[in-house]
C-alpha positions in Angstrom: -8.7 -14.9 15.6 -6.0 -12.0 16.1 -7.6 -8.8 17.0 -5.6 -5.2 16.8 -5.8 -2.4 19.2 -4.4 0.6 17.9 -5.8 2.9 20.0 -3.8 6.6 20.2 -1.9 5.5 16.8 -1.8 7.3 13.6 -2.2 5.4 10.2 -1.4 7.4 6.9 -2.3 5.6 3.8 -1.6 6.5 0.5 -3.8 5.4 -2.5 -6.8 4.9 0.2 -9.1 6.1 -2.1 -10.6 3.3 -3.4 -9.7 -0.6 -3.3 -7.0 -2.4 -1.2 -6.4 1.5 0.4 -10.1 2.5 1.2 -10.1 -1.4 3.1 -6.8 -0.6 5.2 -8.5 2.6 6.2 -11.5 0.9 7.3 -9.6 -1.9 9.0 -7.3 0.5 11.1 -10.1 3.0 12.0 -12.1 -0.2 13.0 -8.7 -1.3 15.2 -9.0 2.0 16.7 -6.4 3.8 14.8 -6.3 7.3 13.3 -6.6 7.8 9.6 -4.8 10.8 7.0 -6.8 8.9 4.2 -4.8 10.3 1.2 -5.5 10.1 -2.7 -4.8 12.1 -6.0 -8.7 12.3 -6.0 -9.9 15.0 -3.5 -13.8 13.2 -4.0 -12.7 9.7 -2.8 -10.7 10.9 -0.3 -13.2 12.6 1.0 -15.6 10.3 0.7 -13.3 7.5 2.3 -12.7 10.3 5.2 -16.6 10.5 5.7 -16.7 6.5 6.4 -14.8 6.9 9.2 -16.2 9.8 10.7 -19.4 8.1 10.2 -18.2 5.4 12.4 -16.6 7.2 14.9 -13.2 7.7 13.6 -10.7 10.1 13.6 -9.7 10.3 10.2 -8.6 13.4 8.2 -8.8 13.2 3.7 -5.7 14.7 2.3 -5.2 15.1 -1.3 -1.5 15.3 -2.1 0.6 13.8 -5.8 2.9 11.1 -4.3 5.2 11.8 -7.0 5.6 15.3 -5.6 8.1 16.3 -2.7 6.2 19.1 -2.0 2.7 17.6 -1.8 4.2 15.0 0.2 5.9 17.1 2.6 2.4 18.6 2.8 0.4 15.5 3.4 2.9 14.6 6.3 2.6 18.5 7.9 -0.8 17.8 7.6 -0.8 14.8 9.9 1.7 16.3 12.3 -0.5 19.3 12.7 -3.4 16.8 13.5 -1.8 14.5 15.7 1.9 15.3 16.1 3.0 11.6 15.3 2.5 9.3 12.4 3.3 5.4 13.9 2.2 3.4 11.0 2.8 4.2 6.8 1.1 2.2 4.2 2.6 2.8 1.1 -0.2 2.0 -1.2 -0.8 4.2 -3.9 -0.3 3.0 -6.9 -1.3 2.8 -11.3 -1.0 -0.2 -13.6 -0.7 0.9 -17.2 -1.2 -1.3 -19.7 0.9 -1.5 -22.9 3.4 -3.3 -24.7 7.3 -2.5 -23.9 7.2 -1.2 -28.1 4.1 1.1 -27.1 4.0 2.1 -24.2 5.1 5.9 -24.3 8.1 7.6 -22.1 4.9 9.7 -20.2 3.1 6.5 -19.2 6.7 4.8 -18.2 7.6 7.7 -15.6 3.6 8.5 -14.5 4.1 4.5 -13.2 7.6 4.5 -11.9 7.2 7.9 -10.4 4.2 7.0 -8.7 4.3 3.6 -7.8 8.7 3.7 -6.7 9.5 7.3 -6.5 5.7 7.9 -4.4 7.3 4.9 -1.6 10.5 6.5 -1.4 9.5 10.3 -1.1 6.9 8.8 1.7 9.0 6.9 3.3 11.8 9.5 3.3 9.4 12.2 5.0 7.7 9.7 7.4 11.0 8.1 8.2 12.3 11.0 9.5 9.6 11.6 11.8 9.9 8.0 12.9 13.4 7.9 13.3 12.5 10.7 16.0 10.5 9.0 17.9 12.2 5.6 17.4 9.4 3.6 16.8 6.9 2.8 13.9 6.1 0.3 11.2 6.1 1.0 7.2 4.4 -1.5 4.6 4.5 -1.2 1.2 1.6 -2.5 -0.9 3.9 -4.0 -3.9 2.9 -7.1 -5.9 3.6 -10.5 -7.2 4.5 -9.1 -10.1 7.3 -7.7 -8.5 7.9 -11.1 -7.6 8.8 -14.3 -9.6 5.4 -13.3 -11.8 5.2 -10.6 -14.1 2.2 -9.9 -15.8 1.7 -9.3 -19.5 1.9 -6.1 -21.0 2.6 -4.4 -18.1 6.4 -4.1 -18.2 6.8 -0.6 -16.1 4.1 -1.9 -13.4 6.0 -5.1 -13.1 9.5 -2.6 -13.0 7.9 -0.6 -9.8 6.6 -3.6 -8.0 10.3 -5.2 -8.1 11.7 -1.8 -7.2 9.7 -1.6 -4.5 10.1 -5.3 -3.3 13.8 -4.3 -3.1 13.7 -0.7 -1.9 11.6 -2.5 1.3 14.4 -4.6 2.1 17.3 -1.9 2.0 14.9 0.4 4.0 14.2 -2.4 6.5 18.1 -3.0 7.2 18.2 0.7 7.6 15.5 1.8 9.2 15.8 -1.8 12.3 18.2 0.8 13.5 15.8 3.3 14.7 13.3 1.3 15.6 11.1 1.2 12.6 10.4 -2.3 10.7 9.4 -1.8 6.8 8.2 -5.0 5.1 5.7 -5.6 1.9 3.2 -7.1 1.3 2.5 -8.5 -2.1 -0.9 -9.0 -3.3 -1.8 -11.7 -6.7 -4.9 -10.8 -8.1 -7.3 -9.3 -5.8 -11.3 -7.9 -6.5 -10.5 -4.0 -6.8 -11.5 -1.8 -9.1 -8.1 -1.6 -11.1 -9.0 -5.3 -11.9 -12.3 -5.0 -12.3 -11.6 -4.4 -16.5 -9.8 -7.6 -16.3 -12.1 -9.7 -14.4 -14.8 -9.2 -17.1 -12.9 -11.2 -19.6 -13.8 -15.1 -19.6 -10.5 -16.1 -20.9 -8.0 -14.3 -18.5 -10.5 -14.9 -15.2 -10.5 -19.1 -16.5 -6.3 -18.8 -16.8 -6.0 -16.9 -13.3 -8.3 -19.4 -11.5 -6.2 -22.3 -13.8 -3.2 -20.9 -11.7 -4.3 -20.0 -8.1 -4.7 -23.6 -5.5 -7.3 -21.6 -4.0 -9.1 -21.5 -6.9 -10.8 -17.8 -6.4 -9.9 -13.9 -6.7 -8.2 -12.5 -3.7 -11.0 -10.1 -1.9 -9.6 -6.8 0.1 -10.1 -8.5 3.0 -8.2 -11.2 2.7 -4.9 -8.4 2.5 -6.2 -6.4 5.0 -5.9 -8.8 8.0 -1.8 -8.9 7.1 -1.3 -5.5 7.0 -2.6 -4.8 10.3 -0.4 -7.5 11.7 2.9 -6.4 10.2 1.8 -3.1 12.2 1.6 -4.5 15.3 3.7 -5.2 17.8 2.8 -9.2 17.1 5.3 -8.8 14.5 7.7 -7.1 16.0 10.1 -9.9 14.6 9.3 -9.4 11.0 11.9 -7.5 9.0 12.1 -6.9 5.7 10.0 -9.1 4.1 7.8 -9.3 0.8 5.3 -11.7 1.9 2.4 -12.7 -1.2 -1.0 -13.1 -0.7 -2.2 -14.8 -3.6 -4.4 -18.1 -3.2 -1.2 -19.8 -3.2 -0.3 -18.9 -6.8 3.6 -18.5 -5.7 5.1 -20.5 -3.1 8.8 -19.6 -3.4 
């Protein structure tokens, strides 16, 4: 089994609140890492933050708007002031509304463009730069494989950001392999996390879902956790700007 050190690194994830983000936060404090643990909601941040610590982590909560320049300058100050370097971004944060294209209102489109495509790029902008300074560091971004060959129904802006994303990390990646930094994404199917858990709790959508996935089960935060970490590491210091799915199998293309 691969093991990660990243002892004297600095991790800043977005959206590590709760879910896929609180797992990455334990998984790179656990690999030695330092964590900004950053969410819209101060409490889970905090509480995310007081993991760590409890397990001998540096970590620091930071609660900043991804959708906001200024918070996000903030959030990366924040690290800098902490550390002075930020070698790893996760690009997690993220909302799925849910609503019909004839519905679904102009707020609710920009709340999940804004935060799922304009959040990566306003991250990836300010951490870039810092990167590009040093000439090293790895950025993932958390998109979906519904950003992929597999939309999902009623969720036409969700679907919109995940794509966006999916192609934003491949420009970045050709971009940023010039300083140093690699950018890939990882794109998760249907994983056991609270923005599922409504979902899950229907008989009919959890007997289509395992209808679809080989492996026959829900994806857990572990199994994305493990992949993450690698595309940090040096291990993958040949993997460029990919969008590679973990899903049970559900697309293979």
């Amino acid at each position: 089994m691969l093991t990660f050190d990243f002892t004297g690194q600095v991790a800043l994830i977005t959206g590590a609140g709760r879910g896929i983000g609180r797992g990455l936060a334990l998984a790179f404090a656990a690999a030695g890492a330092a964590v900004l643990v950053n969410d819209l909601d101060a409490q889970t941040a905090q509480a995310v933050a007081a993991e760590l610590h409890a397990q001998g982590a540096d970590a620091l909560a930071v609660t900043a708007d991804v959708r906001d320049r200024t918070a996000v300058d903030a959030l990366v100050a924040a690290a800098l002031a902490r550390w002075g370097h930020v070698d790893i971004l996760v690009n997690n944060a993220g909302v799925e509304p849910v609503a019909s294209i004839l519905e679904m209102s102009e707020a609710d489109w920009d709340v999940v463009l804004d935060t799922n495509l304009k959040g990566t790029f306003l991250c990836t902008q300010a951490v870039g730069r810092i990167m590009q300074a040093q000439g090293r560091g790895a950025i993932i971004n958390i998109a979906s494989t519904a950003g992929k060959a597999q939309p999902l129904y009623l969720r036409s802006g969700y679907a919109a950001s995940k794509a966006g994303q999916v192609g934003f990390t491949k420009e970045a990646a050709r971009e940023f392999a010039a300083y140093g930094v690699r950018v890939n994404a990882v794109c998760p199917g249907v994983i056991v996390t609270p923005m599922t858990e409504h979902l899950r709790h229907n008989e009919q959508q959890m007997a289509r879902w395992l209808s679809e996935i080989p492996a026959r089960r829900l994806g857990e935060v572990t199994d994305v956790t493990p992949l993450v970490l690698f595309l940090a590491s040096e291990a993958a210091a040949y993997i460029i700007g990919q969008a590679i799915h973990v899903d049970g199998g559900k697309l293979m293309a």
